[in-house]
Backbone as JSON Lines, residues from 0, in Angstrom:
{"i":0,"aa":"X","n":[110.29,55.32,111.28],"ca":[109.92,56.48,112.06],"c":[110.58,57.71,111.46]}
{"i":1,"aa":"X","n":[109.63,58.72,111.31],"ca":[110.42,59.96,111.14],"c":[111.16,60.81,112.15]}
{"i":2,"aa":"X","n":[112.51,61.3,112.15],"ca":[112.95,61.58,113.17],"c":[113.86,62.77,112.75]}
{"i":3,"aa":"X","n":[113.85,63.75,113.8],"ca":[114.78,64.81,113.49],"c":[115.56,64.73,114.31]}
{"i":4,"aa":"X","n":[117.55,64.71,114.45],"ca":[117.86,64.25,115.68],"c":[118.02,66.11,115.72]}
{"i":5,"aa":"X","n":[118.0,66.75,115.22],"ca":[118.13,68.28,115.71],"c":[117.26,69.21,117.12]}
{"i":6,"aa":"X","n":[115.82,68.18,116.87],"ca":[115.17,68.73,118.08],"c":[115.49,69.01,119.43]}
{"i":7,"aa":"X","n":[114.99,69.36,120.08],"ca":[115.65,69.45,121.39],"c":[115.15,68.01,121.91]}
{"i":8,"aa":"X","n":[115.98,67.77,122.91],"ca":[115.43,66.66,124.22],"c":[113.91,66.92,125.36]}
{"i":9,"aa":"X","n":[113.32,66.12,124.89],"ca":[112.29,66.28,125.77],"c":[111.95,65.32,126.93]}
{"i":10,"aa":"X","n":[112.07,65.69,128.0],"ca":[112.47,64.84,128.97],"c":[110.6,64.99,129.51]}
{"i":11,"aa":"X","n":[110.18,63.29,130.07],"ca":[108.35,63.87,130.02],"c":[108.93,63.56,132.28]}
{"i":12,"aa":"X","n":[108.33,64.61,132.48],"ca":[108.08,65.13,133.84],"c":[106.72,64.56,134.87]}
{"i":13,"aa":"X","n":[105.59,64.15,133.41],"ca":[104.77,64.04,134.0],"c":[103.42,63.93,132.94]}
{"i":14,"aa":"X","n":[102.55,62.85,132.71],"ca":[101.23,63.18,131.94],"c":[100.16,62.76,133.05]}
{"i":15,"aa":"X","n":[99.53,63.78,132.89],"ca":[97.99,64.02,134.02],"c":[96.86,65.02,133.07]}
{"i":16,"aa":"X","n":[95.67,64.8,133.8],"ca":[94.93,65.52,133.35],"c":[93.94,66.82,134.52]}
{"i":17,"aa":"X","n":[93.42,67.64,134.07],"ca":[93.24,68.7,135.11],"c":[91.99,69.24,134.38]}
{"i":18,"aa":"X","n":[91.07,70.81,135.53],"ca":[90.34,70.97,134.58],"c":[90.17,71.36,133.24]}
{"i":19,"aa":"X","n":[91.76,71.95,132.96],"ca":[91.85,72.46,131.22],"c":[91.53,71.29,130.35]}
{"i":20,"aa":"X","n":[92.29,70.09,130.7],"ca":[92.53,68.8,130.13],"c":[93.61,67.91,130.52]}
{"i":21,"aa":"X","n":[93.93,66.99,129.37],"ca":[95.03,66.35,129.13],"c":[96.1,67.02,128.82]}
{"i":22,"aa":"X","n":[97.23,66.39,129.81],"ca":[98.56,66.95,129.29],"c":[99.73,66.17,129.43]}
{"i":23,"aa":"X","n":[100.8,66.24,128.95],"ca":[102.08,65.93,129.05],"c":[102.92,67.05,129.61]}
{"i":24,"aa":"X","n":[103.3,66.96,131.0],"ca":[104.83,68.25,131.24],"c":[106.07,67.64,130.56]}
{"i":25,"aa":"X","n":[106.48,68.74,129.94],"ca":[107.91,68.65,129.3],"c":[108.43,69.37,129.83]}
{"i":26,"aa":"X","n":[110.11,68.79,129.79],"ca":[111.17,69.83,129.81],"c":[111.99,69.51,128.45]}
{"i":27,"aa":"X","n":[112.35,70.26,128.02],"ca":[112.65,70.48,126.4],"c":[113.98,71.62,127.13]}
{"i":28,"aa":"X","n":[115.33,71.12,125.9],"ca":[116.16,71.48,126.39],"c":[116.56,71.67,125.25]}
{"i":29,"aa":"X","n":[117.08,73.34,124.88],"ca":[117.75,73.31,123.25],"c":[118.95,73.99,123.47]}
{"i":30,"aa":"X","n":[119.68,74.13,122.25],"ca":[121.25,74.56,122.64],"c":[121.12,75.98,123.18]}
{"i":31,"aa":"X","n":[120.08,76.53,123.42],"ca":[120.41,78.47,123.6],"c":[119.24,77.88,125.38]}
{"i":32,"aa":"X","n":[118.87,76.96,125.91],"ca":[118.55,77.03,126.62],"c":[117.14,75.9,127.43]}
{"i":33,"aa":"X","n":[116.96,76.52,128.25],"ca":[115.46,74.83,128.93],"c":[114.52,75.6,129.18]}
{"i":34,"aa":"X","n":[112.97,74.28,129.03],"ca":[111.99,75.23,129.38],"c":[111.16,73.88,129.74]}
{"i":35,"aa":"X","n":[110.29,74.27,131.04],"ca":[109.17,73.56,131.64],"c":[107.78,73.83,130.78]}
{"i":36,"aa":"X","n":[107.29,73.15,129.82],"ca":[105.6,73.52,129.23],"c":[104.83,72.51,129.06]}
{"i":37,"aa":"X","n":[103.79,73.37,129.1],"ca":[102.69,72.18,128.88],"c":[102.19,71.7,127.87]}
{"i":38,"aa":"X","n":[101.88,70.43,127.43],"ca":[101.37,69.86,125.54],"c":[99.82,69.54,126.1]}
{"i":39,"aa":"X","n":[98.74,69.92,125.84],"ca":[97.71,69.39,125.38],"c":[97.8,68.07,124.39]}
{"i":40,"aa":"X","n":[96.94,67.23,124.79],"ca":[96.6,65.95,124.52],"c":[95.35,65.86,124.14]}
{"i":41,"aa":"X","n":[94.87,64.75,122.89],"ca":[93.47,64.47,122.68],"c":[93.55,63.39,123.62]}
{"i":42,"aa":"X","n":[92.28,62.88,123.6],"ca":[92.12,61.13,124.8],"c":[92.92,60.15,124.04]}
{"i":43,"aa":"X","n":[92.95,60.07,122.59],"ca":[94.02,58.66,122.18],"c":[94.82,59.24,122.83]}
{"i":44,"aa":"X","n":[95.72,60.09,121.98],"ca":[97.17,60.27,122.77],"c":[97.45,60.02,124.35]}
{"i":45,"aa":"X","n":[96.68,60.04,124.64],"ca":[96.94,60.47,126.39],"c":[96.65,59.05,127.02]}
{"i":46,"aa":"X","n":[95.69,58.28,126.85],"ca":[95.44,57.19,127.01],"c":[96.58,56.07,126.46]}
{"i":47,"aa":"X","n":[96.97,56.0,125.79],"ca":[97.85,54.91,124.93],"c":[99.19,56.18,125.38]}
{"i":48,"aa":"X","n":[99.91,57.32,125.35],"ca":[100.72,57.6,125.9],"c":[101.27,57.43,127.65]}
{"i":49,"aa":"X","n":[100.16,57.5,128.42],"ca":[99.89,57.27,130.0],"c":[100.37,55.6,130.06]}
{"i":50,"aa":"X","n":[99.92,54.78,129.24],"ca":[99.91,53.35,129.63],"c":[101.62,53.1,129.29]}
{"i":51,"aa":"X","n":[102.05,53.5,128.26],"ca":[103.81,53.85,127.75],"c":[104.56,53.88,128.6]}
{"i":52,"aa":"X","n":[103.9,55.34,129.12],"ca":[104.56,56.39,130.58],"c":[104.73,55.41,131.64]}
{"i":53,"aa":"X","n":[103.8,54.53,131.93],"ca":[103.89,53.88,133.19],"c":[104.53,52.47,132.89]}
{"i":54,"aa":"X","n":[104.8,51.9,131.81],"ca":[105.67,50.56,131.91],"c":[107.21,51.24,132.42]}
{"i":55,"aa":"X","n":[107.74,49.57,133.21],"ca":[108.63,49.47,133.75],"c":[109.19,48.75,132.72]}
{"i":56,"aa":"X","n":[110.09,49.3,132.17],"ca":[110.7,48.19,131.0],"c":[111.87,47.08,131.42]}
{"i":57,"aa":"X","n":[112.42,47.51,132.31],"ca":[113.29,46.39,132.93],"c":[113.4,45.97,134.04]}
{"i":58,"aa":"X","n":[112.13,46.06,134.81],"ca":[111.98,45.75,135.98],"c":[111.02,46.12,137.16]}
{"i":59,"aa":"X","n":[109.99,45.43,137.52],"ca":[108.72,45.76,137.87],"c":[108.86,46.39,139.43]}
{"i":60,"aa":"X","n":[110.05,46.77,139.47],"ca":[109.89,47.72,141.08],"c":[109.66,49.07,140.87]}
{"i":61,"aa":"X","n":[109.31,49.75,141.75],"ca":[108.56,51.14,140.83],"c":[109.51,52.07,141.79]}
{"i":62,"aa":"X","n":[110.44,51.79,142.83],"ca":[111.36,52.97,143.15],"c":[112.8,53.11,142.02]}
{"i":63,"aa":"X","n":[112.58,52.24,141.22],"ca":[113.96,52.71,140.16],"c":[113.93,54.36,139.89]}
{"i":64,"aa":"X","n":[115.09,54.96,139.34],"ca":[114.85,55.44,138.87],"c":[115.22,55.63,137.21]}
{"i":65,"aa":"X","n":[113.88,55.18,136.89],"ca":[113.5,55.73,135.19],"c":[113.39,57.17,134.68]}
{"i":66,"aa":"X","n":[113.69,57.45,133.66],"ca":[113.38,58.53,132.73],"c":[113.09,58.15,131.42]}
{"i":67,"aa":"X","n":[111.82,58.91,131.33],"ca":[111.3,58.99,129.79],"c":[111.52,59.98,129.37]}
{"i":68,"aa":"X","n":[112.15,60.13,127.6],"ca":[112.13,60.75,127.42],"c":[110.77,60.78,125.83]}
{"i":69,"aa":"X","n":[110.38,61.87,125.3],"ca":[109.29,61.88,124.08],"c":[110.05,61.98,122.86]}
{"i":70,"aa":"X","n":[110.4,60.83,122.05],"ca":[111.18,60.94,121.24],"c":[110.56,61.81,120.04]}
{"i":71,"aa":"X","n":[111.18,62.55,119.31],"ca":[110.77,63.38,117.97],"c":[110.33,63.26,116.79]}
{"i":72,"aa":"X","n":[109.67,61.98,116.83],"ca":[109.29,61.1,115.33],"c":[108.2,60.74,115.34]}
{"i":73,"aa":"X","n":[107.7,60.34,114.22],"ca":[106.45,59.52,114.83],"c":[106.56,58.54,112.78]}
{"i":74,"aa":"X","n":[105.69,57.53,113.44],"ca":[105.17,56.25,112.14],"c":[104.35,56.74,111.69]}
{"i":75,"aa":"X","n":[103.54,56.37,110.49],"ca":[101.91,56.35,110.17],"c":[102.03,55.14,109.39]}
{"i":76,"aa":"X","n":[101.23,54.5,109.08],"ca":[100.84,53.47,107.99],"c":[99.1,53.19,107.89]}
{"i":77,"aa":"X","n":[99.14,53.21,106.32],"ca":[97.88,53.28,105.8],"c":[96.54,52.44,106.11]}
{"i":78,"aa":"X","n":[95.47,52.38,106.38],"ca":[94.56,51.7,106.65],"c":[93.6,51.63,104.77]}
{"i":79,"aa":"X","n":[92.89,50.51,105.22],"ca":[92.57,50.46,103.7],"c":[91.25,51.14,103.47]}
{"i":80,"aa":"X","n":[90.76,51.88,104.07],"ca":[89.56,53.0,103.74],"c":[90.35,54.38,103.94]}
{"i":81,"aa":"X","n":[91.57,54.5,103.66],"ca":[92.26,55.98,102.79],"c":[93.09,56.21,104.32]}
{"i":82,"aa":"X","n":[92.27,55.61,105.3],"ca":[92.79,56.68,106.89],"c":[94.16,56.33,107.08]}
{"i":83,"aa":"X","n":[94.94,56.65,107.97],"ca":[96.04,56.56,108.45],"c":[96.03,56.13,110.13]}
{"i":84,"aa":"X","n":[97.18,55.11,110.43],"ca":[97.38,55.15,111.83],"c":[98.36,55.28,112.31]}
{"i":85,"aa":"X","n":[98.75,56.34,113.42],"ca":[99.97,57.12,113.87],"c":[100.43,56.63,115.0]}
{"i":86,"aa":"X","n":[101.66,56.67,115.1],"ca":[102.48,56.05,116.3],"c":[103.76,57.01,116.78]}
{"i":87,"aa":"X","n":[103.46,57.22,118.13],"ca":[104.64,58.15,118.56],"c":[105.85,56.97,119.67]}
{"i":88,"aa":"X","n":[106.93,57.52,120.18],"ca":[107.87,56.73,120.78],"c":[108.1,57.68,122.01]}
{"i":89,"aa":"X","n":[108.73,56.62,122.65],"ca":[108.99,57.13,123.86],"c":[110.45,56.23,124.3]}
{"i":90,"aa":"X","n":[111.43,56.54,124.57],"ca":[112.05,56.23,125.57],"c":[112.7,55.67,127.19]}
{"i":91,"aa":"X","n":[112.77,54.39,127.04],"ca":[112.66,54.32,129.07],"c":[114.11,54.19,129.25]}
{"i":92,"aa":"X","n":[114.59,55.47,130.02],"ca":[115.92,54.61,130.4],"c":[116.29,54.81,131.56]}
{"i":93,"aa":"X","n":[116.69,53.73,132.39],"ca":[117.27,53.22,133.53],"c":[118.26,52.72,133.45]}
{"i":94,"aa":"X","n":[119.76,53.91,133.82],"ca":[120.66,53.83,133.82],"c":[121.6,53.92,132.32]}
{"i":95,"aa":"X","n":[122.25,52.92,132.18],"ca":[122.67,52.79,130.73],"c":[121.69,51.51,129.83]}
{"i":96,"aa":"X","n":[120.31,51.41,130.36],"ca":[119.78,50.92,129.0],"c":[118.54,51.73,128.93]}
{"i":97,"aa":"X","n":[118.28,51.56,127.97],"ca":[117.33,52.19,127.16],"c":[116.39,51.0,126.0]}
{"i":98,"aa":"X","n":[114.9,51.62,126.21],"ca":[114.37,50.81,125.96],"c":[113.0,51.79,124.82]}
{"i":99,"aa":"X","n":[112.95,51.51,123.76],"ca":[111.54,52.25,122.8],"c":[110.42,51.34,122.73]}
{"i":100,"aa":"X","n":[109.62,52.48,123.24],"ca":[108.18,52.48,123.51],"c":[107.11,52.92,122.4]}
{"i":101,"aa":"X","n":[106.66,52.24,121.94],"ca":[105.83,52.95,120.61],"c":[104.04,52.91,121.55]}
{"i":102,"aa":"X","n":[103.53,54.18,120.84],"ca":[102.46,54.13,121.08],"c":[101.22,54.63,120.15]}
{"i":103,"aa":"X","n":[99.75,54.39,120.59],"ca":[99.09,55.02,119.01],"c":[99.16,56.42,119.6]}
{"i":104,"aa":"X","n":[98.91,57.14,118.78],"ca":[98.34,58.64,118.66],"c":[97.85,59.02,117.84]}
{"i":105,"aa":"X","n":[97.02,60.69,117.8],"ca":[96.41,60.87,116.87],"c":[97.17,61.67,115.9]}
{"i":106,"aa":"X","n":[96.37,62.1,114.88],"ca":[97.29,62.7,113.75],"c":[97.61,64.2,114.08]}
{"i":107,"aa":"X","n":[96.93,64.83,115.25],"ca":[97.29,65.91,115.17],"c":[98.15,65.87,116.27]}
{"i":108,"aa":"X","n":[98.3,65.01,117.27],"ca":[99.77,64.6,118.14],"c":[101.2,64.66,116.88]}
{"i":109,"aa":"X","n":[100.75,63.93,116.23],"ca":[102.1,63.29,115.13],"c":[102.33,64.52,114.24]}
{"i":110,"aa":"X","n":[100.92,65.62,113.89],"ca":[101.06,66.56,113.66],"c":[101.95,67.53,114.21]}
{"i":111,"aa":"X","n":[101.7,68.02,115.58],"ca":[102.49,69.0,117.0],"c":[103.91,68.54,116.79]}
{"i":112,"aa":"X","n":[103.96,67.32,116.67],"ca":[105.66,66.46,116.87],"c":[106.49,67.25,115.37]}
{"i":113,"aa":"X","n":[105.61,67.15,114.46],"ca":[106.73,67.67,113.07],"c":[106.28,69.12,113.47]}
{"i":114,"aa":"X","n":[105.66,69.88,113.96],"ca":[105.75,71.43,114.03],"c":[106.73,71.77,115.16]}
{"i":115,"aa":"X","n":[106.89,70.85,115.54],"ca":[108.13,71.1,116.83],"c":[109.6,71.03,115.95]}
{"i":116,"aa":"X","n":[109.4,70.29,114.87],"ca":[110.64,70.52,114.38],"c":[111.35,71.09,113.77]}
{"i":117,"aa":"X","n":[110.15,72.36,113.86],"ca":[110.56,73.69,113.33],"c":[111.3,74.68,114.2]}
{"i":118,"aa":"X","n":[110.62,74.47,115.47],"ca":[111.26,75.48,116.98],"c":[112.52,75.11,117.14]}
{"i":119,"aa":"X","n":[113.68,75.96,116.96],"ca":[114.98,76.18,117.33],"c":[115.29,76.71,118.8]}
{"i":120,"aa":"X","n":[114.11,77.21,119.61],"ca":[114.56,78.26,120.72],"c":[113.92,78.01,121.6]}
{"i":121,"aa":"X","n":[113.74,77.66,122.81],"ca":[112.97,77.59,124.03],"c":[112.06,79.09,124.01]}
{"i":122,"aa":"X","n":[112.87,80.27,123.31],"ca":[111.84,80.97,123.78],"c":[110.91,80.85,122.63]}
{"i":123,"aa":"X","n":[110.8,80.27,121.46],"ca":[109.67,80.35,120.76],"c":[108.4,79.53,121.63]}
{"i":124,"aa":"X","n":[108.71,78.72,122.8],"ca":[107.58,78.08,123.41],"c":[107.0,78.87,124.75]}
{"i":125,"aa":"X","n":[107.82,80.2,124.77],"ca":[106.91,80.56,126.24],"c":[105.74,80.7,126.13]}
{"i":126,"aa":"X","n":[105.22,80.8,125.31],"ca":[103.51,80.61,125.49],"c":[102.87,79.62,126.08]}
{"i":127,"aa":"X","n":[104.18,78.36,125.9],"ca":[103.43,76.93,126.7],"c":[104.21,76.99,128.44]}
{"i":128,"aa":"X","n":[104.6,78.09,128.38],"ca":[105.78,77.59,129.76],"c":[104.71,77.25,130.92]}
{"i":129,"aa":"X","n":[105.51,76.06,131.96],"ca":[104.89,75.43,133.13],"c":[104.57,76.64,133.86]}
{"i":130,"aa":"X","n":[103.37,76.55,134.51],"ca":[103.62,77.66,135.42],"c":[102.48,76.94,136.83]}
{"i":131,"aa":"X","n":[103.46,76.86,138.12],"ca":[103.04,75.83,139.22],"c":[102.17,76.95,139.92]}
C-alpha cells in the first residue's frame, strides 16, 4: 500500500448518498487545525466502501462503539488487458484494537487519496466544508 503517514487523520462520520450523490463525511484533522467535508464518490467506491463501513470487525453487536478511520494509501495491481485494480483501506477500531479493511475502488478515488497528500491545511479544503 502506498501510504503517507504525514496526512492528516481522517476520521469517516458517515457514507450516504443524497440528491447531489454519493458521499463520505470526513473529519480530517491536521496540525494547524479540523474540518467537517464532504468527498464525492463514484458507485464502486461507495458500494464496496459502505459494505467496509458497516463490518463489525470484532463483534457483531452494533451498540459498540467503533471508529473508522480512511486510511491514506491505496494498492493497485495490474490486470492482464493493461487495466489496473485499486484498493483503498479503512480502519475499525474498537477500543485498543484495530482492525484493516481493504476495499475496491476506483482509480480516481485512489486518485483524490494521493492529491490529498498534497493538502497541508484544513483550510486548503474549505471548499469541501460540511455544511448541515
Amino acid at each position: 500500500m502506498t501510504r503517507n503517514r504525514e496526512l492528516p487523520h481522517f476520521v469517516i462520520l458517515g457514507i450516504s448518498k443524497d440528491d447531489i450523490g454519493r458521499f463520505i463525511k470526513i473529519k480530517a484533522t491536521f496540525p494547524d487545525g479540523e474540518i467537517v467535508f464532504r468527498w464525492g464518490l463514484d458507485s464502486l467506491t461507495y458500494v464496496n466502501l459502505n459494505k467496509a463501513y458497516s463490518t463489525r470487525a470484532f463483534d457483531k453487536m452494533p451498540n459498540l462503539n467503533y471508529e473508522y478511520k480512511l486510511l491514506n494509501g491505496y494498492s493497485s495491481s495490474p490486470n492482464p488487458d493493461n487495466t489496473r485494480n485499486f484498493s483503498g483501506y479503512i480502519e475499525c477500531i474498537l477500543g485498543k484494537q484495530t482492525k484493516q479493511i481493504e476495499f475496491k475502488c476506483s482509480e480516481k478515488f485512489a486518485g483524490n487519496l494521493e492529491w490529498m497528500s498534497g493538502v497541508k491545511s484544513f483550510e486548503e479544503l474549505n471548499h469541501l466544508i460540511w455544511k448541515d
